[in-house]
Structures are given as structure tokens and as C-alpha cells.
LOFINU-978228 format. One record per residue (C-alpha): x, y, z; chain. Coordinates in steps of 0.25 Angstrom, whole numbers, always signed. Layout:
# residues N
+-------+-------+-------+---+
|    xx |    yy |    zz | c |
+-------+-------+-------+---+
|     X |     Y |     Z | A |
...
+-------+-------+-------+---+
# end
This chain:
# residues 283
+-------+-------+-------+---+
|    xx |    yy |    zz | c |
+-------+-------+-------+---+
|   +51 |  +113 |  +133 | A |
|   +47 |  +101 |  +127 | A |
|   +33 |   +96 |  +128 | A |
|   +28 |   +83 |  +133 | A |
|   +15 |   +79 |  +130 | A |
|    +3 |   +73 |  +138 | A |
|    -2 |   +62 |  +130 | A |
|   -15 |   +66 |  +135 | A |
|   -16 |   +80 |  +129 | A |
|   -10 |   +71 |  +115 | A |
|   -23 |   +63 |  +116 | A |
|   -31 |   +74 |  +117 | A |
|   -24 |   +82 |  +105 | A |
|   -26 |   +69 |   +96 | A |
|   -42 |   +65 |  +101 | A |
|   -45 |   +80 |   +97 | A |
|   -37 |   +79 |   +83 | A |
|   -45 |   +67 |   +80 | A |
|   -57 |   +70 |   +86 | A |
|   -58 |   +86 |   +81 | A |
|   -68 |   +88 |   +95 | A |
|   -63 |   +90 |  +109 | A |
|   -76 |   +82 |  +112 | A |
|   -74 |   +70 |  +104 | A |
|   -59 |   +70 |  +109 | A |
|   -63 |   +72 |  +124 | A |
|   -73 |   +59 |  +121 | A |
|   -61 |   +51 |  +114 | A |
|   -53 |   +53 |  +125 | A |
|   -62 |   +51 |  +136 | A |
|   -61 |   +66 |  +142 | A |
|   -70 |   +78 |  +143 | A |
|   -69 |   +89 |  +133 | A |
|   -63 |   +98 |  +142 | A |
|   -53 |   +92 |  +146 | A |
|   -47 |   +89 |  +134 | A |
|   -48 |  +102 |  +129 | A |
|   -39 |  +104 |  +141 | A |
|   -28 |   +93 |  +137 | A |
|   -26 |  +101 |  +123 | A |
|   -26 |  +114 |  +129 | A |
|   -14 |  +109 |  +138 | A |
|    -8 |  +103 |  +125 | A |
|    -8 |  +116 |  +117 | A |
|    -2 |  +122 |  +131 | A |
|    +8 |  +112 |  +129 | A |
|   +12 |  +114 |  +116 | A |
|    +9 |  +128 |  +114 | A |
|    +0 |  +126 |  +103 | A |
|   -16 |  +128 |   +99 | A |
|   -18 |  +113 |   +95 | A |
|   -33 |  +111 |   +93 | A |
|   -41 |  +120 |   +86 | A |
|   -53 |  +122 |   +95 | A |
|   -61 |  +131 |   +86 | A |
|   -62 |  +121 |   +75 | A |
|   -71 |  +112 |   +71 | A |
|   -67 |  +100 |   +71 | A |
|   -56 |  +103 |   +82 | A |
|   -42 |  +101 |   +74 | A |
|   -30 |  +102 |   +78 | A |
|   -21 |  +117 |   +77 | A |
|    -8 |  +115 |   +67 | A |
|    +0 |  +112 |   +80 | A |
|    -9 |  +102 |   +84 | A |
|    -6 |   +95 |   +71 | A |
|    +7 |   +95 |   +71 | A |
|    +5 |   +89 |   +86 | A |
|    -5 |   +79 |   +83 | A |
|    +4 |   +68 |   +76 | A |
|   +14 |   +69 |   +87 | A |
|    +3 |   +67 |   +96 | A |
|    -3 |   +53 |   +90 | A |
|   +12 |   +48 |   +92 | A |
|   +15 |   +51 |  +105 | A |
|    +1 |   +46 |  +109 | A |
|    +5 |   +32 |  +101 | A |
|   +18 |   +32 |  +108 | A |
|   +11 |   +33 |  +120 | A |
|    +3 |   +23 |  +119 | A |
|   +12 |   +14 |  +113 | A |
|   +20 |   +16 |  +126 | A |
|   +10 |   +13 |  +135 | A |
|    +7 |    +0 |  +128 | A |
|   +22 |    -4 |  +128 | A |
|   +21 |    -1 |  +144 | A |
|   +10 |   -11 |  +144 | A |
|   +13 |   -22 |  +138 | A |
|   +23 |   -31 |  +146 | A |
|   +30 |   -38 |  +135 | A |
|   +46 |   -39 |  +138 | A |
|   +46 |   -32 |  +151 | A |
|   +50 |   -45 |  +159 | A |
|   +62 |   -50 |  +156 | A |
|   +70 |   -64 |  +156 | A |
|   +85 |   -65 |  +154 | A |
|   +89 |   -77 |  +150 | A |
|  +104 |   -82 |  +147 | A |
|  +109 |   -94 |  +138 | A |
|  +120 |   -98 |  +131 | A |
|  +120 |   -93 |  +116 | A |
|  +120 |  -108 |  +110 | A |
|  +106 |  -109 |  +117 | A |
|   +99 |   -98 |  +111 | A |
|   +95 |  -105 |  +101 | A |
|   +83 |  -105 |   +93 | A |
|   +75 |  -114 |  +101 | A |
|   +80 |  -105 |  +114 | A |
|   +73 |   -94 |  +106 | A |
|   +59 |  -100 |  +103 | A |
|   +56 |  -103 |  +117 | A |
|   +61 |   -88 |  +121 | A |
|   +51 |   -83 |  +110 | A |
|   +41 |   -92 |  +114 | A |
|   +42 |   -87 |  +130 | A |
|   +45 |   -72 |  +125 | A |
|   +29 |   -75 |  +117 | A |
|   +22 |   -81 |  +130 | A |
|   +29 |   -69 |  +140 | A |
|   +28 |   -57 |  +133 | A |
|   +33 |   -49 |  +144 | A |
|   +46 |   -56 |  +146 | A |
|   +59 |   -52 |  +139 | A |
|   +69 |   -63 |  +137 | A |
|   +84 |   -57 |  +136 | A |
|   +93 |   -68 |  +132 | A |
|  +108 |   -69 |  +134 | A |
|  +118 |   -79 |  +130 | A |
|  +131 |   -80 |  +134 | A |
|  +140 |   -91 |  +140 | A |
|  +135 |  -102 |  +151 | A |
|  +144 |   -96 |  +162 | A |
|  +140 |   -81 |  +161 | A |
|  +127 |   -86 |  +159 | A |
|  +126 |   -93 |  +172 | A |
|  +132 |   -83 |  +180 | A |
|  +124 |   -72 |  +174 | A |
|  +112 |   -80 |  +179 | A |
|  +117 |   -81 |  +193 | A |
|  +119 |   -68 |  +195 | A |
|  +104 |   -65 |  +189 | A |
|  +106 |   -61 |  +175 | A |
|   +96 |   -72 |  +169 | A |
|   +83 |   -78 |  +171 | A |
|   +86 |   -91 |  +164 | A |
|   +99 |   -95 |  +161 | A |
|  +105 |  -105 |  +152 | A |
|  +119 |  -111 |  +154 | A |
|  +128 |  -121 |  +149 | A |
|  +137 |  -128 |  +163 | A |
|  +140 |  -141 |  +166 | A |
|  +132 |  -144 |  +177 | A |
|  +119 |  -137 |  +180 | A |
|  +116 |  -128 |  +193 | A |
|  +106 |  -133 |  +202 | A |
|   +98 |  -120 |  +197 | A |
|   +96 |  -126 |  +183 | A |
|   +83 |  -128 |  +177 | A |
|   +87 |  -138 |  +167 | A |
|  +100 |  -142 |  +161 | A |
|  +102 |  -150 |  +146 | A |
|  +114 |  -157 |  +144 | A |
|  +123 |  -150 |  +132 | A |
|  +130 |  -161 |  +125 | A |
|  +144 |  -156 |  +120 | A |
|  +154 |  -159 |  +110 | A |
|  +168 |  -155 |  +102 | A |
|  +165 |  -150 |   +88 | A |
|  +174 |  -147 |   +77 | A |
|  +172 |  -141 |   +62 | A |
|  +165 |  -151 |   +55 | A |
|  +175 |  -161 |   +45 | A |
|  +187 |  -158 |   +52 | A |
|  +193 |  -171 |   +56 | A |
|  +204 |  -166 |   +65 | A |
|  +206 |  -154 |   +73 | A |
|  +221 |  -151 |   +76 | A |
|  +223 |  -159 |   +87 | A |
|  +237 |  -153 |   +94 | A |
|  +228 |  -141 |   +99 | A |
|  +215 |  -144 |   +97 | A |
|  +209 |  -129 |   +94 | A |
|  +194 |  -126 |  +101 | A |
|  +182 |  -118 |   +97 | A |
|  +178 |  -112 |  +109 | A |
|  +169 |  -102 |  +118 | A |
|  +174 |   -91 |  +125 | A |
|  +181 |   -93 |  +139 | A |
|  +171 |   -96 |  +149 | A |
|  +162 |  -103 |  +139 | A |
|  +158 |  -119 |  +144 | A |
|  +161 |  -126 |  +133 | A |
|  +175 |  -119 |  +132 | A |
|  +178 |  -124 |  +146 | A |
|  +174 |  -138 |  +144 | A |
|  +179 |  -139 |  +131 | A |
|  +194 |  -135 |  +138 | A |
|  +193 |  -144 |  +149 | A |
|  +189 |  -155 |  +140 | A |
|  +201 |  -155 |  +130 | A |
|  +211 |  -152 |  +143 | A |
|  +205 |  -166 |  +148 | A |
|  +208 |  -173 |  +136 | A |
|  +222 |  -167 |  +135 | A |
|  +220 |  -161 |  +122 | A |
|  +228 |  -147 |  +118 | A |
|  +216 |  -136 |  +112 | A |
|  +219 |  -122 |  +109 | A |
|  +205 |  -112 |  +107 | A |
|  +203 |  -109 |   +92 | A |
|  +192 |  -101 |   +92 | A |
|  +184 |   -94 |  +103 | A |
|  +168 |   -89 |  +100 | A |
|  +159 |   -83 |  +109 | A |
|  +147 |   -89 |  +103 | A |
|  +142 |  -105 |   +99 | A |
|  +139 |  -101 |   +85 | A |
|  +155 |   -97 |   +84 | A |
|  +161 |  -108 |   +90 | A |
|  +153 |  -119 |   +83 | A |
|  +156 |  -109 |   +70 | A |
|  +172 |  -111 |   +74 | A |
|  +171 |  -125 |   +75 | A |
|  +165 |  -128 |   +62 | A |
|  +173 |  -121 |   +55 | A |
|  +187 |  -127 |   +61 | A |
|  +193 |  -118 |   +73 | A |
|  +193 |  -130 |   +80 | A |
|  +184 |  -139 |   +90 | A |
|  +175 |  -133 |  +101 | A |
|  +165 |  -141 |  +111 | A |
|  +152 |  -137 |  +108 | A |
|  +137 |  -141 |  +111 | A |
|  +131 |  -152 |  +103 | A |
|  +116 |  -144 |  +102 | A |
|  +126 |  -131 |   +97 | A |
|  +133 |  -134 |   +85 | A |
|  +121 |  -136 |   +75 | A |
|  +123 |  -137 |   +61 | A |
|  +139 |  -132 |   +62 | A |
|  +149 |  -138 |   +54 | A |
|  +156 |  -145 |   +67 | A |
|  +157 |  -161 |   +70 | A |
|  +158 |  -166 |   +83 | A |
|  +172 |  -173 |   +88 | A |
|  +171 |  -183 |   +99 | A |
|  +188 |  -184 |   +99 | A |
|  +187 |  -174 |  +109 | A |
|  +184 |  -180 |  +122 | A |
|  +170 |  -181 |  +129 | A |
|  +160 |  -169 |  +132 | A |
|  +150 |  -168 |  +144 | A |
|  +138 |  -160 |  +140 | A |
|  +137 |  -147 |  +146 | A |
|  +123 |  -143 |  +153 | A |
|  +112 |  -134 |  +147 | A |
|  +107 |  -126 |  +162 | A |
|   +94 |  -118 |  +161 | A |
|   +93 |  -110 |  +174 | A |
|   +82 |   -98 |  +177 | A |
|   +77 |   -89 |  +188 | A |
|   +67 |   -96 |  +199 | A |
|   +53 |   -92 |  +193 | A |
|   +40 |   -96 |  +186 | A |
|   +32 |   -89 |  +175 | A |
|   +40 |   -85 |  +163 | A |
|   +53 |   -87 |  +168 | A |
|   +49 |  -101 |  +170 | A |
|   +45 |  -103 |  +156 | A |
|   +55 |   -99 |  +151 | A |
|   +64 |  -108 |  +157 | A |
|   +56 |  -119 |  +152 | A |
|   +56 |  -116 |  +139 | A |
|   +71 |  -112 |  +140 | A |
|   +73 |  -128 |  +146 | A |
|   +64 |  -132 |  +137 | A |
|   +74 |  -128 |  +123 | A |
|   +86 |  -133 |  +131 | A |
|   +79 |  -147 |  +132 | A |
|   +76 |  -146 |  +118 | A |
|   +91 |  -143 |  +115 | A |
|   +97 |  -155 |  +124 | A |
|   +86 |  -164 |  +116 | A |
+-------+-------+-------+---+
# end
């Protein structure tokens, strides 16, 4: 049968190991002689081993009791490393936030590093994804603050940035096959996709779907190096090899939505500083 020790009768063990005098142990632990006597007597009953030599002097510890003592110190340690763990608050609370990939930026993550330094206790779990999962994931209570990309805000919004768009193609290239002209797209279901469609069906031009990646970093990779032409946000192309063409036809701006549960206090924060990065984006 296994044993399972009292960290109590531990402490007793160790304070007369260090100590070599049930007195001096009894002191150190704040307890009378007698009744630490008593915690080491139902420790060898316990084990079933003699682990203080009584009759010497210094006490010392019996051959079992050495082999015992260093086992002790640990789990004492882990003990106490447990109970400080249980004390101290940091990450129990958490905050789920959702936000299209493009936005986690850099800048996205300073101001989540900076709220994670001033709320120790909070956890933020992140997740991107497209706008429209986004959004319904929120409804139904998935997130606390949401970040979605639509093309006109809820009456719930916190704040909205307008996201200048345009069509982009691999930089250099004069032409791009113009019989069917072949896209760089999102996957189905993705806004820019959508609008992209309808915006070619509108000016009557014949388009075939090249290349479909799940991600920004993909598409933009695509058009730059020639699968064809895709409609893209102005603030997500960076340094890529792509131009932009204006042969294209007109592109509204699509809306940057920040919405968040009703509350003050942290959540609240967070929001701001969340507004805050998106203002900085739109300039």
C-alpha cells in the first residue's frame, strides 16, 4: 500500500535533521516537545522504520531516515511552490479576443503586452480567422472584444476605421491576360473575395480563380509573384513586390468594426487601447 505523506510529520523530520535536538526542532517549529516527538513516532509507524536515533547525541537521523530526508526537502518545496502558485492570481481571468489575421500585427501585440504587464491576472486568448465567423462567433458569446472587417457597422460597434482597398498585381507586369482575367483570392466566404466577384461581374469582365490561400501573407505572396491580380487592403501589402492598378474599376473602402462586451475595468481598457492601434492604422 502506498504511503502518503503528512507534510506535517515531513517538517518535523527535517526541523530535527537540522537541528539534532527535539527541543531546538519543537522551538523552530513553534510546538511543544512532546508533540513532536509524537509527529515522528506516527512517521516511523508510517513507514515502518526507526528514523531518528533518540539515544544520540546530537539526535541524527537512522540509515532510513537518510535515505528519507532528501525526498522530504522536495516534497516540502513542492508544496510550498504549490501553495504560492494557488496565491498568486496571475492568468486566472480570462479575455478572448478575435480578430482578422492581417490585424495582429505588431503594433496589435505591444498594446496586448502592455495590458497583459498592468493585469497580471488576466489571460488574453487570441484567435483569428475570417470577419464573418468572427462575427458570428461573437454573437453567439465566443469573444469578449471582436474585431471584424463588414461593410457597414452594427449599432453595437465601438468604433469603426475605414479600410481603403485596391487591385494589386506582381510588380512590373504591364498586362495581365485580359480574356479571363485570373484572381488571387481568399477562401470562400472571405469579404474581400465576395466583393472582388461582384466588382468584375459589374464591369462585365470574364475572371477565373488562380490561386486561393487561407491566409494574407499567401495571397499577397501570389500576386507578387504573378498568379494573377487580387483586391487587397492598402495598409496589408507592405514591402511586397506588387503595384497597384487602377484599370480595374472603383473600390469603396471596407469598415474596420471593433465590438466588446458591455463592462468597465479591464475589459474596458482593453478596448481602448485595442481602438487605439486601429486609429493609428487608418492614420
Amino acid at each position: 500500500m502506498a504511503v502518503m505523506f503528512d507534510p506535517r510529520l515531513l517538517r518535523s523530520l527535517v526541523a530535527i535533521a537540522d537541528s539534532g535536538n527535539f527541543t531546538h526542532a519543537a522551538e523552530r517549529l513553534n510546538m511543544t516537545q512532546s508533540t513532536i516527538s509524537q509527529q515522528i513516532g506516527r512517521l516511523e509507524a508510517m513507514t515502518g522504520h526507526r528514523l531518528v536515533d533518540r539515544s544520540a547525541r546530537p539526535v541524527c537521523l537512522t540509515a532510513m531516515g537518510e535515505r528519507l530526508i532528501g525526498h522530504a526537502r522536495r516534497i516540502l518545496l513542492l508544496n510550498e511552490d504549490a501553495a504560492l502558485l494557488l496565491r498568486d492570481p496571475a492568468g486566472t481571468v480570462a479575455i478572448s479576443i478575435g480578430l482578422p489575421e492581417d490585424l495582429a500585427t505588431g503594433a496589435m501585440a505591444q498594446a496586448f503586452a502592455g495590458f497583459a504587464r498592468a493585469h497580471r491576472h488576466i489571460r488574453l486568448d487570441a484567435t483569428t480567422g475570417l470577419s464573418r465567423d468572427l462575427a458570428q462567433r461573437y454573437r453567439q458569446g465566443e469573444f469578449d472584444v471582436v474585431i471584424v472587417k463588414e461593410a457597414v457597422a452594427g449599432p453595437d460597434c465601438r468604433a469603426a476605421f475605414a479600410e481603403p482597398l485596391g487591385w494589386f498585381a506582381a510588380a512590373g507586369v504591364e498586362t495581365v491576360d485580359e480574356a479571363a482575367l485570373p484572381l488571387v483570392c481568399f477562401p470562400a466566404g472571405g469579404l474581400y473575395r465576395e466583393q472582388m466577384f461582384a466588382l468584375l461581374e459589374r464591369e462585365g469582365r470574364r475572371w477565373f480563380v488562380a490561386f486561393s490561400g487561407s491566409s494574407l501573407q499567401s495571397v499577397v505572396a501570389a500576386v507578387a509573384a504573378g498568379v494573377g491580380v487580387s483586391l487587397l487592403p492598402l495598409a496589408g501589402v507592405g514591402a511586397a513586390a506588387v503595384a497597384r492598378r487602377h484599370d480595374l474599376g472603383g473600390v469603396e473602402p471596407m469598415l474596420v468594426s471593433l465590438y466588446a462586451r458591455e463592462g468597465d475595468g479591464p475589459l474596458a481598457d482593453l478596448g481602448r487601447e485595442m481602438i487605439a492601434v486601429l486609429a493609428a492604422r487608418a492614420g
